[in-house]
N, C-alpha and C positions, 0 to 999 in steps of 0.2 A: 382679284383682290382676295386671295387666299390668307392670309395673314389679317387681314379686319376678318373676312368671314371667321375666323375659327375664332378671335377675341370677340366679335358681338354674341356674337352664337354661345358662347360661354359665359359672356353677363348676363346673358336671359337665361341660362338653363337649359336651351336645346341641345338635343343630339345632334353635333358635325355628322355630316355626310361624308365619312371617308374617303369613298369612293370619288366624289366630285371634286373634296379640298386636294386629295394625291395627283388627281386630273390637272386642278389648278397652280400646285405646286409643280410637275411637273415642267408646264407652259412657262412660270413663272422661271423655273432652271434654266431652260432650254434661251428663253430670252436674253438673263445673265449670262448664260456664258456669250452668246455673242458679242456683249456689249465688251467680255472679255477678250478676245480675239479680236475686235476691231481696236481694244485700247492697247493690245499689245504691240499689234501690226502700224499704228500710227505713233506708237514711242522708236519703231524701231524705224522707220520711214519716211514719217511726216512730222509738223512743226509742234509747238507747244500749240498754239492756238485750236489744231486739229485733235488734240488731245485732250485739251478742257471742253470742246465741244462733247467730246465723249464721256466724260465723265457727268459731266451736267445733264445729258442724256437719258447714262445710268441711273441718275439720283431723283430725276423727278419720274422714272417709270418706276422705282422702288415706292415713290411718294403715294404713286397711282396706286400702288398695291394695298396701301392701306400698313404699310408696316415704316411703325414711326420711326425708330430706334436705328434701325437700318438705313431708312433714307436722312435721317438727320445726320450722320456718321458719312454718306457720302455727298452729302452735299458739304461737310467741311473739308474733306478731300478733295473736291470740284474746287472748291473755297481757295485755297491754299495752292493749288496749283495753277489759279487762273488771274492775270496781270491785269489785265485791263482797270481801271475802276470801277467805268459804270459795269461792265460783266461782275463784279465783286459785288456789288449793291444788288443786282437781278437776283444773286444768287441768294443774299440774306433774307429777302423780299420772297421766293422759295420756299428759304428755311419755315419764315413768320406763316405762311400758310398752310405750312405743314401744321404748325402750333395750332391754328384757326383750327382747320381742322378735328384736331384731336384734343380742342380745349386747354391746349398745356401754355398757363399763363408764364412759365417760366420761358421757354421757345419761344417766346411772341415777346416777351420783355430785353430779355438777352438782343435778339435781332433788329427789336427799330432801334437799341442804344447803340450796334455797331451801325446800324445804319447812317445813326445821325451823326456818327464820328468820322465815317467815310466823306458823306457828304459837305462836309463843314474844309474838305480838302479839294473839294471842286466837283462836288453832283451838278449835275444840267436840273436845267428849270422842273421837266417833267416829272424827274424821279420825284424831283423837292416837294411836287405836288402828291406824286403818290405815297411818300413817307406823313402826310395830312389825312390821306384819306385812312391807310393802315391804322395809327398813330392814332386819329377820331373811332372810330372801329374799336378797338384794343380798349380805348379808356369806355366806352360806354356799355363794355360787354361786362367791365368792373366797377358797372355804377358811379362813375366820374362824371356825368352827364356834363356837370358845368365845366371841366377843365376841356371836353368834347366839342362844345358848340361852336363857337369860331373855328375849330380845324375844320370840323363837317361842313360849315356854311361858307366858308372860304374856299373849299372843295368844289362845288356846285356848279361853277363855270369852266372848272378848269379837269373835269373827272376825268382821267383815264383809264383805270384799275378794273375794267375790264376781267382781270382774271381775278379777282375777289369777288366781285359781284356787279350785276347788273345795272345799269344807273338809274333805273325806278325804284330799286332796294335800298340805293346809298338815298335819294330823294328821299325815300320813308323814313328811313335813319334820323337823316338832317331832321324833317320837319315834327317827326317825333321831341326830339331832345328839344326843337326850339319851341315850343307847346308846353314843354317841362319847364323851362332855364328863363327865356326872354321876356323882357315889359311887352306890353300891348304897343308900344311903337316901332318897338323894333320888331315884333311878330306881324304885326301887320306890313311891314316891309319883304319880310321873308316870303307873307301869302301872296305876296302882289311881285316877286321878284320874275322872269321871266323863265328862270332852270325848273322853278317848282310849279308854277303854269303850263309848262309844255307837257309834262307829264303825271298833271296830281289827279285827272279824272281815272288815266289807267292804274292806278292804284286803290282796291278798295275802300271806300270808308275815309280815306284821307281827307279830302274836300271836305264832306259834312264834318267832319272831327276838327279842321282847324276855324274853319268861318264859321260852326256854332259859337266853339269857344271866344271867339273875336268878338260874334255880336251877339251875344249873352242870350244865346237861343239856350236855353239851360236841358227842355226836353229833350231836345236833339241830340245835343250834346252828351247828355248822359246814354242814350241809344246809342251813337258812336266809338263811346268811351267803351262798351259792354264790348260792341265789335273788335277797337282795338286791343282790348285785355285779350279775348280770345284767340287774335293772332299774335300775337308778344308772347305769347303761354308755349306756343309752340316755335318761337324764335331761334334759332342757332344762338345770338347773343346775348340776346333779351330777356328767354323763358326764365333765368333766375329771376331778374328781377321785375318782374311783370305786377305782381303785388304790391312792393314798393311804387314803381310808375305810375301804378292809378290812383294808388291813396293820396303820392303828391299830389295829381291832378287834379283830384276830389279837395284838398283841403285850396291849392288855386283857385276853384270856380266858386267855392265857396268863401273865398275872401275875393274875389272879384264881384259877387253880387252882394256882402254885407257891408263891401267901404262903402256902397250909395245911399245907405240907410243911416238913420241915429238905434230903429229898431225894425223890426218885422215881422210878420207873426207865422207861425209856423206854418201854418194850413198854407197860408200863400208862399210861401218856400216848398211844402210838398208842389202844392198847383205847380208852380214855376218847377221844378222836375222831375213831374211828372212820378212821383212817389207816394206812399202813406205816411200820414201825421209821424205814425210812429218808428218807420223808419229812417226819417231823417230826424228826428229827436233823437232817436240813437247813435246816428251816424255822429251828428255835431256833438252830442254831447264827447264822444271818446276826444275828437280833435280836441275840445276844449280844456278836456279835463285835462290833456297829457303837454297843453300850453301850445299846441300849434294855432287857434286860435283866437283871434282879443272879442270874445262875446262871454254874456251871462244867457242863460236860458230861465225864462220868469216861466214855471210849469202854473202856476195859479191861471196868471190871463194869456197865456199861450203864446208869449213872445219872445224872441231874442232879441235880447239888445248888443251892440258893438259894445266894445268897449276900445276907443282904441288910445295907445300907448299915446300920452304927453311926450313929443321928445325934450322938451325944455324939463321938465319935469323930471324926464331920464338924466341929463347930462346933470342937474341939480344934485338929486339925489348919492349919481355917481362920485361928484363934486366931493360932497361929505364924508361918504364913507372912504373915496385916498386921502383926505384930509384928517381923520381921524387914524387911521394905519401913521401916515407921517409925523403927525401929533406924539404918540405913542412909540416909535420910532428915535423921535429928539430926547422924550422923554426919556429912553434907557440909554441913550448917547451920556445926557448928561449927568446921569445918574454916575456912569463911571467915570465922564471926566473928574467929580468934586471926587471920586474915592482917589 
């Protein structure tokens, strides 16, 4: 990986090892050219097939290398020279990982749209399924969480993808976003599904993370939540938004334990998790102020109370005010017809 090493080594500030990078650049020559010699010898010999083999070759050992630019360049060479279909979709599915990889939302965007245009001309079942798991992936690393959830959970019985990641990662993934995104009927279907049972104890923290939140173990839950922040922080696709994910979760469990009340009083919302008075007086208050949400805090006798939204009350109100816009509306209609 001579070409990552001398780009990382340069975001940080360190001195390359010349000595080692010319070592590895070397190795790195020495490789290419065979791959040129064997593509020369199979154009001039063998079929196209033997030829796209090589080139596909070349392009994910460039990928290996850590040099984006260069492997994305031959794998559209690979690309363009290779017929098959499903070989055309492996190859985009490549490219999209190289993006993974190096973070480039552009590469990952470009790839599952040719993906999904190939496909839509006759991909097999499998791929269909791996353009789900990518495609769930993609959207949750740019905080789409909900446009994510059905692709990831759809995913779940049918994983293959393999060379993205492990299937106790994509499980984390899935059951992450559905903790985010889904009612309590349908999340509780997801904790009881069989893909996330076979494997939710070898993941940390996941178990106590999803079945506090279920059954309003609120201490635990926040114990959990602290674990989960600190592996999301360090995520491949997460670490951006790790801040975001828990304050959603934070303002969830917190409207999950005040629709049961009409009020409650603070001390027993700390008690319940396992907090200080005044740190969750702070906490609720930003939610409330900034309208995420429907409570008052009474600071005098130490209570919240719900407040929760009338929807007849909403559509009423909403009622009036298009009714006054269209009022208004007629009125300068007919204003000009009498002119």
């Amino acid at each position: 990986m001579a070409p990552y090493y001398r780009a990382v080594w340069k975001l940080l500030g360190y001195q390359v090892d010349e000595t080692l990078a010319k070592e590895l650049e070397k190795k790195n020559k020495e490789t290419l050219d065979e791959f040129e010699v064997k593509y020369k010898d199979a154009v001039e010999n063998l079929g196209e097939t033997d030829q796209s083999d090589i080139l596909i070759a070349k392009a994910s050992y460039l990928a290996k290398t850590g040099h984006k630019d260069e492997a994305v360049a031959a794998f559209e060479v690979a690309f363009e020279k290779t017929g098959p279909l499903g070989h055309r979709i492996d190859i985009l599915f490549s490219l999209i990982r190289v993006g993974f990889f190096h973070s480039d939302n552009a590469i990952i965007q470009s790839g599952i749209d040719r993906v999904k245009s190939l496909i839509e001309k006759g991909g097999d079942w499998d791929r269909r399924n791996r353009l789900k798991v990518y495609e769930g992936i993609f959207l949750i690393s740019n905080r789409h969480f909900k446009d994510a959830v059905d692709l990831l959970l759809d995913s779940l019985a049918t994983f293959t993808s393999n060379e993205l990641m492990e299937y106790r990662d994509f499980v984390r993934y899935a059951s992450l976003t559905a903790a985010l995104i889904l009612d309590r009927p349908e999340l509780k279907k997801v904790i009881n599904s069989p893909e996330i049972l076979e494997c939710i104890h070898e993941i940390p923290h996941l178990s106590e993370y999803l079945n506090s939140f279920y059954q309003c173990q609120y201490s635990q839950f926040f114990t959990s939540l602290a674990a989960v922040e600190k592996s999301i922080s360090q995520d491949l696709y997460l670490h951006e938004h790790y801040k975001y994910y828990v304050r959603e979760m934070r303002i969830r469990v917190y409207t999950q334990l005040l629709q049961s009340y009409k009020s409650v009083t603070i001390n027993s919302l700390a008690t319940s998790f396992d907090v200080t008075e005044s740190w969750i007086d702070s906490d609720l208050s930003n939610f409330i102020a900034a309208g995420r949400l429907n409570a008052v805090i009474d600071k005098v006798n130490g209570v919240v109370e719900t407040n929760r939204p009338d929807a007849k009350n909403a559509q009423y109100q909403a009622c009036i005010k298009e009714g006054d816009v269209l009022l208004n509306s007629i009125q300068k209609l007919s204003r000009v017809i009498n002119v």
